[in-house]
C-alpha positions as CSV (number, residue, x, y, z in Angstrom):
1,X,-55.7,25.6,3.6
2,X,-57.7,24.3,6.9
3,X,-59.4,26.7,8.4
4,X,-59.9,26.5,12.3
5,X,-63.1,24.9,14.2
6,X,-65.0,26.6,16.0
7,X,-65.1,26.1,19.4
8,X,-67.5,24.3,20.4
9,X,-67.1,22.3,17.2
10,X,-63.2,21.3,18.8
11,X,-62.8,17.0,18.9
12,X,-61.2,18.2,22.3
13,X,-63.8,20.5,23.8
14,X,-67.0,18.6,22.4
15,X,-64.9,15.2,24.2
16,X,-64.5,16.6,27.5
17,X,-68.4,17.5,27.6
18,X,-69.4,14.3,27.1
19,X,-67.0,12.3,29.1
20,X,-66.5,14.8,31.9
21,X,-70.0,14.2,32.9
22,X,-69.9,10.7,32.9
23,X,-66.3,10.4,34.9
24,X,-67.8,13.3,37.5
25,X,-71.2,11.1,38.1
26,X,-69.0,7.8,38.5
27,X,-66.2,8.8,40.8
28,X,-68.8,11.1,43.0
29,X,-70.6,8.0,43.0
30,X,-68.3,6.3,44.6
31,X,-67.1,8.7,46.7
32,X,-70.3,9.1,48.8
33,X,-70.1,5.1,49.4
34,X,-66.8,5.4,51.0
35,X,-67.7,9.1,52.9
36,X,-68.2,9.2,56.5
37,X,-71.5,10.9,57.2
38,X,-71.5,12.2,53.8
39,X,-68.0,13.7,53.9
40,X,-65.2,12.6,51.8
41,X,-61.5,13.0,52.7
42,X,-60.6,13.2,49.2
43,X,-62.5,15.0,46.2
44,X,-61.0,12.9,43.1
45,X,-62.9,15.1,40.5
46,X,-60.8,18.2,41.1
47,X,-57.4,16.1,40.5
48,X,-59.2,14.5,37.2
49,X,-59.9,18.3,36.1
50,X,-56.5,19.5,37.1
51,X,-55.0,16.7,35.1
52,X,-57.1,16.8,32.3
53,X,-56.4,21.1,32.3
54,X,-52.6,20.6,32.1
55,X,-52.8,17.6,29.7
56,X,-55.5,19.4,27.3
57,X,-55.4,23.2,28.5
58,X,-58.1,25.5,29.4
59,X,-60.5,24.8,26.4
60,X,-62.1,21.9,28.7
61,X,-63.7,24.2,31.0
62,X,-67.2,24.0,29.5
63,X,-67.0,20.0,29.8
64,X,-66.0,21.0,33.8
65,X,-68.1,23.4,34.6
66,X,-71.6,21.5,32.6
67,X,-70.2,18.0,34.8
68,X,-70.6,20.6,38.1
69,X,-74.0,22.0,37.4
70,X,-75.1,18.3,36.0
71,X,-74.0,16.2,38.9
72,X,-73.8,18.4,42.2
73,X,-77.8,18.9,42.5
74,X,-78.4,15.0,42.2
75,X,-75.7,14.3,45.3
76,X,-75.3,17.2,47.1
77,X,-78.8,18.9,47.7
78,X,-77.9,22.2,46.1
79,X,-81.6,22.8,46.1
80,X,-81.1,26.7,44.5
81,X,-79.9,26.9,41.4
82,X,-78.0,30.3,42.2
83,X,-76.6,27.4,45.1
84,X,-75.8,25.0,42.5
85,X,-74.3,27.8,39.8
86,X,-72.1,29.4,42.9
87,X,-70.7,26.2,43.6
88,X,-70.5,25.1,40.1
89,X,-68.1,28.0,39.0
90,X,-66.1,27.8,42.5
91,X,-65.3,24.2,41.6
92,X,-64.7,25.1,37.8
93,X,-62.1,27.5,39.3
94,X,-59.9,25.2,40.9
95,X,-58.7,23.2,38.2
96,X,-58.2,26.0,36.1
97,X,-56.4,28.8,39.0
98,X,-54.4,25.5,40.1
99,X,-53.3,25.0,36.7
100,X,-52.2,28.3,35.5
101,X,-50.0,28.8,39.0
102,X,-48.7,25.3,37.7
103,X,-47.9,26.3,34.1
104,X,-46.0,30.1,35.9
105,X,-44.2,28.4,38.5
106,X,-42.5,25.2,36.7
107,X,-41.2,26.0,33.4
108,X,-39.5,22.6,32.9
109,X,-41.4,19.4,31.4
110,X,-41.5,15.9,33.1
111,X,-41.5,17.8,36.1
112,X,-42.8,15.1,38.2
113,X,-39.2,14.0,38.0
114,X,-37.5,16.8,39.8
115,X,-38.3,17.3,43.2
116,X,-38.1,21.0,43.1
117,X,-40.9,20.8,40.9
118,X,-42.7,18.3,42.8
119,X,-42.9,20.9,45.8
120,X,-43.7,23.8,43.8
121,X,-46.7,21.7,42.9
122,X,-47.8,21.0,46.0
123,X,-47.4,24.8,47.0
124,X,-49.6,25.6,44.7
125,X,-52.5,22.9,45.3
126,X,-51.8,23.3,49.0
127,X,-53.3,27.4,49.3
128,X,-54.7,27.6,46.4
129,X,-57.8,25.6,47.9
130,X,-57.9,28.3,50.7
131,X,-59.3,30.9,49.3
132,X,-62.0,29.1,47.1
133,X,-63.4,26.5,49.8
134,X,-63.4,29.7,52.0
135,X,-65.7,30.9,49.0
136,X,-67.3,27.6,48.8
137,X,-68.1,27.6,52.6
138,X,-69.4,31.1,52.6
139,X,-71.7,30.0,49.7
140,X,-73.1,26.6,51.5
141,X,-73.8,28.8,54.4
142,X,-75.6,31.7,52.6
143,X,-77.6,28.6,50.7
144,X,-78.6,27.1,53.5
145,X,-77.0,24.2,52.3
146,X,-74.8,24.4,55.6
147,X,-75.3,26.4,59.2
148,X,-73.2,29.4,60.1
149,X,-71.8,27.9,63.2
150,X,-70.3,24.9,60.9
151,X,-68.7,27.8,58.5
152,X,-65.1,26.7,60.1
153,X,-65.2,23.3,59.8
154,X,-67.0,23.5,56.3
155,X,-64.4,25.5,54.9
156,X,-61.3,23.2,56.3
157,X,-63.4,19.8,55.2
158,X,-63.6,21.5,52.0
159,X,-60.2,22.7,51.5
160,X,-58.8,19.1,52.8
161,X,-60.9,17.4,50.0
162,X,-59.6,19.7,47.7
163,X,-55.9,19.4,48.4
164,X,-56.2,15.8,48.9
165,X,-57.4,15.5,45.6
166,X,-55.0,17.4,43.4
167,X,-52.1,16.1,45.4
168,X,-53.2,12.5,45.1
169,X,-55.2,11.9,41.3
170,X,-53.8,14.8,39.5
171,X,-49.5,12.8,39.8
172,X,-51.6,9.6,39.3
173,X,-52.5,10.2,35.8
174,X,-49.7,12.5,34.5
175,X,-47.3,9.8,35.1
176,X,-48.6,8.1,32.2
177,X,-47.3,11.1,30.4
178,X,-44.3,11.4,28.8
179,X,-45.0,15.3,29.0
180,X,-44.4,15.2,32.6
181,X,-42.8,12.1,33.6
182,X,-39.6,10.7,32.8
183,X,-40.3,6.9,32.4
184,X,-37.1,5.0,34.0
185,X,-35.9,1.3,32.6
186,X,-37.6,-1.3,35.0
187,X,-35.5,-4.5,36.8
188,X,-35.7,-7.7,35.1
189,X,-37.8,-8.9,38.6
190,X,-40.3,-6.3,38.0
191,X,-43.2,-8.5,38.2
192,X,-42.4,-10.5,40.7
193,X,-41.3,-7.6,42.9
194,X,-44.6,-5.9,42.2
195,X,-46.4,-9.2,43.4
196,X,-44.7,-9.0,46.6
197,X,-45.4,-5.3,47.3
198,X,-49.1,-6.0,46.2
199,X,-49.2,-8.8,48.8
200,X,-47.5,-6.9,51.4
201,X,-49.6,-4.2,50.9
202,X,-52.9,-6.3,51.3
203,X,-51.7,-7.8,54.1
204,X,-50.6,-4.6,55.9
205,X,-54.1,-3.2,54.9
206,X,-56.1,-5.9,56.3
207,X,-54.2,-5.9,59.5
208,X,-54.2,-1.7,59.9
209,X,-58.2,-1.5,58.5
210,X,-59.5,-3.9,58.6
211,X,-61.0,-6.1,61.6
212,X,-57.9,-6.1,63.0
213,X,-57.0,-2.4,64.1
214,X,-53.7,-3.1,64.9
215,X,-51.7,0.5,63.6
216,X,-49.5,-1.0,61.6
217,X,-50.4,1.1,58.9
218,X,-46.6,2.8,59.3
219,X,-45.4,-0.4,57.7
220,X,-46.5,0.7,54.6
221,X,-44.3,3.6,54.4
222,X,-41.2,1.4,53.3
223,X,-43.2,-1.3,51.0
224,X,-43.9,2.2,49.1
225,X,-40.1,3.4,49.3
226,X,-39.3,0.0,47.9
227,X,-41.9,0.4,45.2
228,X,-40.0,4.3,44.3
229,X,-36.6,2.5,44.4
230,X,-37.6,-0.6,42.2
231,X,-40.8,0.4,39.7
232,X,-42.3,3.3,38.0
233,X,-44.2,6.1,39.2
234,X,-46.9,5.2,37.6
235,X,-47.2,1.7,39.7
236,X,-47.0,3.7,42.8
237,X,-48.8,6.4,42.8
238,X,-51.9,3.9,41.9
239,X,-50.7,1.6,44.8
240,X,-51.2,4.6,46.7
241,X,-54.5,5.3,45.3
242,X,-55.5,1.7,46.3
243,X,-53.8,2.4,49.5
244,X,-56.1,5.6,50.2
245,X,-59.1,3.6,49.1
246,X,-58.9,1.1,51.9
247,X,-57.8,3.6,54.4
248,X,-60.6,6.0,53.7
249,X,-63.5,3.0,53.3
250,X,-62.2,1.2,56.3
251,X,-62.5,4.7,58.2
252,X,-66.0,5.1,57.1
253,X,-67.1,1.7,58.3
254,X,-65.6,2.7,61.6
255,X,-62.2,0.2,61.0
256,X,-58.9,0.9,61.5
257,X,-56.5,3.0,63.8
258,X,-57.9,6.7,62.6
259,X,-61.3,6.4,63.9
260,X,-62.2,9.2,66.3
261,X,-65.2,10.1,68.1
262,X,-65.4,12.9,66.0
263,X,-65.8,13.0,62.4
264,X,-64.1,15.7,61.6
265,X,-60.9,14.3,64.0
266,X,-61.3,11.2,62.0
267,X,-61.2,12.9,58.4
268,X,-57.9,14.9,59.9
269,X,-56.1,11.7,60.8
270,X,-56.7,10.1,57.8
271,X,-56.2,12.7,55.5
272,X,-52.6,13.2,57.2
273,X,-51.8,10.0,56.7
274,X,-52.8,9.9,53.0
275,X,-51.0,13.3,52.6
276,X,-47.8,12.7,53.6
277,X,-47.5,9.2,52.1
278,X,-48.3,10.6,48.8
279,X,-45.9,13.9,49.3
280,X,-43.2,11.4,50.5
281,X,-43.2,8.8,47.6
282,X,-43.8,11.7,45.0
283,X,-40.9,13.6,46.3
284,X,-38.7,10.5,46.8
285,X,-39.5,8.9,42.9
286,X,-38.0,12.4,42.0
287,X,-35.2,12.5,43.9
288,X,-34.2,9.1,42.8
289,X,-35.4,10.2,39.5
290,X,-32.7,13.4,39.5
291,X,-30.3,10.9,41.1
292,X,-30.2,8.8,37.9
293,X,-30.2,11.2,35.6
294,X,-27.4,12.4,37.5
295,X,-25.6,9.7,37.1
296,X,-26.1,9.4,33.8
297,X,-24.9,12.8,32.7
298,X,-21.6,12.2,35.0
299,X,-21.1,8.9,33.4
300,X,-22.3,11.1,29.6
301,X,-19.6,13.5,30.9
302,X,-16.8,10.8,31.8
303,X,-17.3,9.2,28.5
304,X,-16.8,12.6,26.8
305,X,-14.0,13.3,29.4
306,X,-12.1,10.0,28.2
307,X,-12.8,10.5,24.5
308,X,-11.4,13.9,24.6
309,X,-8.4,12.6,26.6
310,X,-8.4,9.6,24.4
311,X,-8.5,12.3,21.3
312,X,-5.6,14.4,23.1
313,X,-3.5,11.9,23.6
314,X,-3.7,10.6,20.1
315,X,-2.7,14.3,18.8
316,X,-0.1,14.7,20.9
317,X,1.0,10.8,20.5
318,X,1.2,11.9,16.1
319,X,2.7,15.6,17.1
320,X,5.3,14.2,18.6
321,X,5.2,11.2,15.8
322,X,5.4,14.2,13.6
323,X,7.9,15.8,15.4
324,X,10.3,12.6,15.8
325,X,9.6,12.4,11.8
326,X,10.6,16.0,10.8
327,X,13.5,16.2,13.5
328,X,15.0,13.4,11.7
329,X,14.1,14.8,8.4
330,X,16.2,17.8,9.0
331,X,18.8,15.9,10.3
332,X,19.1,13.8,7.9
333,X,18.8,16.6,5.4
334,X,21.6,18.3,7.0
335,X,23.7,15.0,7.6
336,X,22.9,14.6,3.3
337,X,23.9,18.8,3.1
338,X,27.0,18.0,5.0
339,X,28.1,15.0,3.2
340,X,27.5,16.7,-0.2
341,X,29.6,19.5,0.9
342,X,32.0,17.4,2.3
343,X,32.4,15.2,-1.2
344,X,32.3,18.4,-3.4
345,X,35.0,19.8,-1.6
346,X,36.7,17.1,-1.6
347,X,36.2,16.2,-5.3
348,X,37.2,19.9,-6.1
349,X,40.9,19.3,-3.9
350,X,41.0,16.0,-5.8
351,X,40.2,17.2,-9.5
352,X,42.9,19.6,-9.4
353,X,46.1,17.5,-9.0
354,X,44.5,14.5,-11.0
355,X,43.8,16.9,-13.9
356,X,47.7,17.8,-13.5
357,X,48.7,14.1,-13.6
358,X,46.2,12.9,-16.3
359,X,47.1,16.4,-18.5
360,X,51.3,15.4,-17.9
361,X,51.0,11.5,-18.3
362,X,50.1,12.6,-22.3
363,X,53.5,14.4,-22.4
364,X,55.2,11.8,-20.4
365,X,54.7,9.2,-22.2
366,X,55.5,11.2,-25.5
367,X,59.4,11.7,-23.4
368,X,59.3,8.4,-22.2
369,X,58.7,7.4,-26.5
370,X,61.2,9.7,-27.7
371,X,63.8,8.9,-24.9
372,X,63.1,4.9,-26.0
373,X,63.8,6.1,-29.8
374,X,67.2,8.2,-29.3
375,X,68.2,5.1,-27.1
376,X,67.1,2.7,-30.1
377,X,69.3,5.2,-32.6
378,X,72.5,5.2,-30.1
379,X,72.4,1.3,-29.9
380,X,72.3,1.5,-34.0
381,X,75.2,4.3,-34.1
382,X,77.2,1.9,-31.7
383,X,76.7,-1.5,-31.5
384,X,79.3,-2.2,-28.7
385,X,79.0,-0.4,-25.8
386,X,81.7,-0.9,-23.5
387,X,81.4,-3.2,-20.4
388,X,80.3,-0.8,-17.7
389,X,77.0,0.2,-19.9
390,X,76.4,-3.2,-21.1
391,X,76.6,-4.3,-17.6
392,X,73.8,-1.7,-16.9
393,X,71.7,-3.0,-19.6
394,X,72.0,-6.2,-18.1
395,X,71.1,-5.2,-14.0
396,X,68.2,-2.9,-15.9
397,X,66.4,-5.4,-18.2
398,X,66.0,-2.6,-20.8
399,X,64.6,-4.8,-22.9
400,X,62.0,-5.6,-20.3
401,X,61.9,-2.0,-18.9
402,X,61.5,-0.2,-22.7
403,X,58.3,-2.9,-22.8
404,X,56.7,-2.4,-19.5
405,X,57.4,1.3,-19.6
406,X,54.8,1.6,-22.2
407,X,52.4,-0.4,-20.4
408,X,52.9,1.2,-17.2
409,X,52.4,4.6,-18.3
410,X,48.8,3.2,-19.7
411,X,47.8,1.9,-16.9
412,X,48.4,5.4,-15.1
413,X,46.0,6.9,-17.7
414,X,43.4,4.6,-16.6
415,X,43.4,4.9,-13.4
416,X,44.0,8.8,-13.7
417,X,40.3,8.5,-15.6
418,X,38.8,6.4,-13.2
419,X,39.4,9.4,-10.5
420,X,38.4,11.7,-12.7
421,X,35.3,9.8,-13.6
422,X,34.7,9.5,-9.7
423,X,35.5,12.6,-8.9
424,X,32.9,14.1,-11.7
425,X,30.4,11.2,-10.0
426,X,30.5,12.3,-7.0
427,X,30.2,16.1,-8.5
428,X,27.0,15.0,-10.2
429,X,25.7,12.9,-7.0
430,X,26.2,15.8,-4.9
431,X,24.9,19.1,-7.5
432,X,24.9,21.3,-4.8
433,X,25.2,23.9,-7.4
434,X,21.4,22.9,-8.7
435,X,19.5,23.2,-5.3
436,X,16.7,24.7,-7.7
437,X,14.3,23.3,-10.1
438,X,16.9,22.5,-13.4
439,X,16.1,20.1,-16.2
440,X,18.6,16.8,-16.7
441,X,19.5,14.3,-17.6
442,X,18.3,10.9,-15.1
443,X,20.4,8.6,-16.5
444,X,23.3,10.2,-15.7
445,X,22.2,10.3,-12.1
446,X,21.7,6.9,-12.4
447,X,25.3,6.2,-13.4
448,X,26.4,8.5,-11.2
449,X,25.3,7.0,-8.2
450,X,25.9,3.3,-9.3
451,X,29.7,4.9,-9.9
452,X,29.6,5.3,-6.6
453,X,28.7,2.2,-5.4
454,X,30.8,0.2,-7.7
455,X,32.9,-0.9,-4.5
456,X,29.8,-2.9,-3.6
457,X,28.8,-4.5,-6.6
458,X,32.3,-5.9,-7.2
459,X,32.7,-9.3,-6.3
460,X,34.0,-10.0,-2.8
461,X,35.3,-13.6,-0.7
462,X,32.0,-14.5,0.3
463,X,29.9,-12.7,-2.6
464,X,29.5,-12.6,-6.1
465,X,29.3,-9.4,-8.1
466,X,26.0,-8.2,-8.4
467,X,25.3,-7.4,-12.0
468,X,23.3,-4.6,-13.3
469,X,21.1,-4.7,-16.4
470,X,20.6,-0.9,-18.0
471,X,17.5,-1.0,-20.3
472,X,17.2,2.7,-20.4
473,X,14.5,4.4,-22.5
474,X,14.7,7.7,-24.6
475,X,13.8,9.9,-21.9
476,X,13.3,14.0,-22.2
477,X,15.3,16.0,-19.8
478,X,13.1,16.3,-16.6
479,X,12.6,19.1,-14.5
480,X,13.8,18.2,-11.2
481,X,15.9,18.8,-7.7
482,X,18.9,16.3,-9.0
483,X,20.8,16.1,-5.9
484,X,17.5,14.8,-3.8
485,X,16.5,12.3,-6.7
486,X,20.4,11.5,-6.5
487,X,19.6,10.5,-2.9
488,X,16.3,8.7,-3.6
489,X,18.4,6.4,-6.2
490,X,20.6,5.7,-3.7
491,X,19.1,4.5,-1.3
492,X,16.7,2.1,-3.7
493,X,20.7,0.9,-5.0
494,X,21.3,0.3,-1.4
495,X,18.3,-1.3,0.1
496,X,18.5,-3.7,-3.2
497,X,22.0,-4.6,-2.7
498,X,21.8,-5.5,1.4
499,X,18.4,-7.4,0.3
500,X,20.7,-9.5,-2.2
501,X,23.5,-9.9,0.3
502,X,21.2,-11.3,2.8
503,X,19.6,-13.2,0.5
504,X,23.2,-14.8,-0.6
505,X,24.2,-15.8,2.6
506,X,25.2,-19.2,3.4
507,X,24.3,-20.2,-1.0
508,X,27.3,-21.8,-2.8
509,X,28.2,-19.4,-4.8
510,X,30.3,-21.3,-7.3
511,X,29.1,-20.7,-11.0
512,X,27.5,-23.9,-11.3
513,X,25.1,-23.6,-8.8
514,X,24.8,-19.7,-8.4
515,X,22.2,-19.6,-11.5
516,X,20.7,-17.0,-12.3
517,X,23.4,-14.2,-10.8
518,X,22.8,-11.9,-8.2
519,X,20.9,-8.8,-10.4
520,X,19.5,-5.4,-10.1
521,X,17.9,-4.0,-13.3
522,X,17.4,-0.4,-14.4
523,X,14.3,0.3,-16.7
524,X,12.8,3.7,-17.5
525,X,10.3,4.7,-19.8
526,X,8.2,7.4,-21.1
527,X,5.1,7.2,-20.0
528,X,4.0,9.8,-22.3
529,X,4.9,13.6,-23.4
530,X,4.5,14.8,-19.2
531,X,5.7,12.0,-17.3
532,X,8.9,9.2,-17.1
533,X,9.4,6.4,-15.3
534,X,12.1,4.7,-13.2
535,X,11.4,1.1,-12.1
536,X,14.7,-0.6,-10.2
537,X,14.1,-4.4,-9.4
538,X,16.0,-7.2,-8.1
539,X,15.9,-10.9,-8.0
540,X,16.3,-11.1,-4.1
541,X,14.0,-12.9,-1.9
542,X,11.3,-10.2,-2.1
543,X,9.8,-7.9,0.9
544,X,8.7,-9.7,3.9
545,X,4.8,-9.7,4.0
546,X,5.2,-8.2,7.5
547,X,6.6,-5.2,6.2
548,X,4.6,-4.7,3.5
549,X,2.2,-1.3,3.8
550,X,5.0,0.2,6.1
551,X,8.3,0.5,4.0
552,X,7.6,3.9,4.0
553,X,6.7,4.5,7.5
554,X,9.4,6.4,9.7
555,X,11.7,4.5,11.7
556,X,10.8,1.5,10.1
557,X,13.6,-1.0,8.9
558,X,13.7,-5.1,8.3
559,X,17.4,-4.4,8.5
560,X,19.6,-5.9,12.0
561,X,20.2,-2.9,14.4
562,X,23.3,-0.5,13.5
563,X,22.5,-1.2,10.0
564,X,19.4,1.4,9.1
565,X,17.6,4.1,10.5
566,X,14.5,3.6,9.2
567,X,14.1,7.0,7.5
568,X,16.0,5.9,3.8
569,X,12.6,5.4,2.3
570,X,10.4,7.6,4.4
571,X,12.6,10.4,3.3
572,X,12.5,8.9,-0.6
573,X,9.0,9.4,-0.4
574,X,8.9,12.6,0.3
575,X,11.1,13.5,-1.9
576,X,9.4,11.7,-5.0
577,X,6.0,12.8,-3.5
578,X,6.2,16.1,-1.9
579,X,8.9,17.9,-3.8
580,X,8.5,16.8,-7.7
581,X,4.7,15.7,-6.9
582,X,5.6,12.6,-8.4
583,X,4.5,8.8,-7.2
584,X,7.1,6.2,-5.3
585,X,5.5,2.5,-4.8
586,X,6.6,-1.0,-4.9
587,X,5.6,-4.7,-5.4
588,X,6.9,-8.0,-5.0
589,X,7.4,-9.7,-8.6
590,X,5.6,-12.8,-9.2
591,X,9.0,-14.8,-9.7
592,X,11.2,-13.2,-7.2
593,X,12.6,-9.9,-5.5
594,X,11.0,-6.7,-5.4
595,X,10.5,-3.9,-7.5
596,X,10.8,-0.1,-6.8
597,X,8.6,2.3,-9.3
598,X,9.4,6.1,-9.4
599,X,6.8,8.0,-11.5
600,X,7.9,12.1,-12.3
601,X,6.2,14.5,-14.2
602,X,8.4,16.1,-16.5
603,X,7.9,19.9,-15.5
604,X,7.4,19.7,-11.6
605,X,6.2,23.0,-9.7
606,X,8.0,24.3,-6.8
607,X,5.4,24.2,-4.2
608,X,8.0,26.5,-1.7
609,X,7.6,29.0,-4.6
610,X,4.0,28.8,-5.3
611,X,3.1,29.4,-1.2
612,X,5.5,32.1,-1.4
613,X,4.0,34.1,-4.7
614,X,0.5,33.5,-2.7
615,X,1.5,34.6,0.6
């Protein structure tokens, strides 16, 4: 571990005693050329103290306080030491009593950026300097340095100086802070713009101080405002400094519209002058300063405002998408409920009579046989009927009628099996009595539902039949809802029959040309002991690539309105997905047509049960 320096072994304290010094001896230097009658309107060292206090903190005070007692004797004929000490520690004092009203009062950092700030500031180096120039005075006097009857204006020359100072270096070099300026984005003219404001400047000056001593110097008020609006505050408060140079050496040398009989009236004008053109441009750099960041937390706010609105509406926009989805879920959940109710009862009031004609048509045509065989052994017993039966015979064709009878009471029993066969379709399409998890038999779903749209596979005027190709596996029962995978089969059948009567449309469909048939084939595998598979493909033209990605998407349909609502597959999905946990995808086939894929596990978990044993 480091341990800490001592003190006066700090990089920062041992740095300010040697440069302090140095700077002190340099700037007073040049401060007693510009002074009239050896007073200054401006002490610069106390704003380089004050600046270097707040930037550093109060562990530069020995570098201050050896700079005073170095430099004051050689300018300022502080011929007493006790003189020289007094006025040492009184200067020492107003950096670092400035600076610790600075750090209380404004809390915030880059405070030279908020004009509340900027006032507070100069508050504080405004009365601060009252009561230690008043010391200062009091000192010069007891000294000797100064006479009593001067004590007045010693302690307002001194306090101006002071003030004047603070107020002018001390925002001159914190701007080039980041700590307590914020540094804005500057105009593409920038340098051109400060070339103009430099030449007005030095034109304005020349005019207002120099042989001239035309008071102009008002005109530099708005070349300043149009430095705060366009540049940094770091380019103008050292335009001002340059500014307060010329003003203050062109009032020494007697130049210039602030020159009064007295020196004292002279140091009062000019120091007003310097004053308030420094308060106005520090104040007006943060005003604009707050302005912009201002702006640029309403236009942060806006943005957020719109995303937020942008976010809302796009919740609300896939509620309602949602809502639109599940509405038509339900009703066509209840429209499929309905319909199965509707086609069991009505297979139930069918059933019952066509069992009683398919049950009698066995005894019927074992009459109609032994009726034929006593009539046989009559025509044997007596060969001549007399004329009135024979005519009978004749009018009745029995010959023909003992023939067909046979036939026609065949042809009964097959049709009497094809009701019952679509009757016990429709029976297993609908299986309202398995609306729980039961294990069966897919296949005879499959047939089931094809069954029932035999009426569209058959040939028609302007279609061929469609065939269908069965290449079913050995499949284990599956666990399963039957009545939704029912559903899901049918509308796969249907989507792939309309896609092959499109397809057909306006093809000569004579056998010659119609090669290969109109097909839909039926394939399903095991994938292995836990899951089957169902894969129904045709040779139809294929799904557009436009629809591809959104066949399952609600409301979508490639199909002519009045002829789909868009929900078939949507609802398939979530069936094959959602209830049995199963996959439903598709493809295009590399020769032609399309191909449906239905993947089931064999034992499927009732996720309605499963929330309801958790809740």
């Amino acid at each position: 571990m480091s341990r800490k320096l001592p003190f006066f072994l700090d990089r920062t304290v041992i740095l300010s005693i040697l440069a302090l010094p140095i700077i002190h001896f340099g700037v007073s230097k040049l401060v007693l050329l510009v002074a009239k009658d050896g007073i200054s309107a401006v002490w610069p060292s106390v704003g380089i103290y004050l600046a270097i206090v707040l930037l550093w903190g109060y562990r530069v005070w020995p570098g201050i306080l050896l700079s005073e007692l170095l430099v004051n004797p050689l300018f300022y004929g502080y011929d007493k030491p006790l003189v020289s000490i007094a006025a040492s520690l009184i200067d020492l004092a107003d950096p670092l009593l400035m600076a610790f009203l600075v750090q209380r009062l404004i809390k915030q950092s880059q405070w030279l950026g908020r004009s509340q700030a900027v006032f507070k500031f100069a508050g504080v180096v405004f009365i601060e300097p009252i009561f230690t120039s008043f010391l200062g005075a009091l000192t010069l006097c007891w000294g000797g340095v100064a006479v009593w009857e001067s004590f007045s204006s010693t302690w307002l020359t001194w306090w101006e100086s002071i003030f004047l100072g603070a107020l002018i270096i001390t925002p001159t070099l914190l701007a080039w802070s980041p700590r307590f300026n914020v540094r804005q984005p500057l105009p593409r003219s920038w340098l051109l713009e400060l070339l103009l404001i430099l030449g007005s400047i030095v034109m304005i000056s020349y005019f207002a101080f120099g042989s001239g001593g035309y008071s102009i110097e008002y005109m530099l008020l708005p070349v300043l405002v149009w430095s705060s609006f366009r540049l940094r505050l770091q380019a103008t408060t050292l335009l001002i400094v340059g500014i307060s140079a010329i003003a203050i050496s062109g009032t020494a040398n007697n130049l210039g519209t602030f020159v009064r009989p007295s020196v004292l009236e002279s140091l009062a004008q000019l120091q007003s002058f310097v004053g308030v053109m420094m308060l106005t441009n520090l104040v007006l750099s943060a005003v604009l300063n707050e302005n912009r960041q201002a702006e640029l937390r309403l236009k942060q706010v806006n943005e957020e405002l719109e995303q937020r609105v942008d976010d809302r509406t796009k919740e609300l926009k896939e509620a309602m998408q949602d809502l639109q989805r599940t509405q038509s879920q339900m009703v066509q959940s209840e429209k499929m409920s309905s319909l199965g109710q509707l086609v069991a009862g009505v297979a139930h009031e069918i059933n019952n009579p066509v069992n009683f004609i398919h049950g009698n048509l066995l005894h019927a045509q074992e009459y109609a046989h032994d009726l034929l065989d006593l009539m046989a052994l009559y025509q044997e017993e007596y060969p001549d009927p007399s004329p009135k039966i024979r005519q009978k015979i004749e009018t009745i064709d029995l010959e023909f009628l003992k023939e067909d009878l046979s036939k026609l009471i065949q042809s009964m029993q097959l049709g009497a099996q094809r009701i019952r066969n679509i009757v016990l379709s429709l029976r297993n399409f609908s299986r309202l009595d398995e609306a729980e998890l039961k294990a069966v038999n897919l296949h005879e779903g499959i047939d089931s539902t094809l069954v029932i749209l035999g009426h569209r596979l058959r040939a028609k005027t302007h279609f061929p039949a469609i065939e269908i190709v069965k290449q079913y596996g050995n499949l284990p029962l599956v666990e399963c809802f039957a009545g939704q995978l029912n559903q899901v089969f049918m509308n796969i059948f249907s989507n792939a029959i309309d896609a092959l009567e499109d397809h057909m449309k306006g093809q000569d469909h004579s056998p010659a040309v119609l090669t290969p048939p109109p097909t839909i084939t039926i394939r399903t595998t095991a994938v292995d002991h836990q899951w089957v598979q169902v894969a129904i493909s045709d040779n139809g033209p294929g799904i557009p690539p436009s629809a591809l990605g959104r066949i399952f998407d609600p409301f979508f349909t490639t199909k002519s309105i009045g002829k789909g609502t868009g929900m078939g597959m949507s609802i398939s999905y979530q069936i094959v997905t959602e209830r049995h946990q199963g996959k439903l995808y598709y493809q295009n086939l590399p020769e032609q047509g399309a191909e449906f894929v239905i993947e089931l596990p064999v034992r499927t978990i009732d996720k309605s049960l499963t929330a309801l044993s958790a809740s």
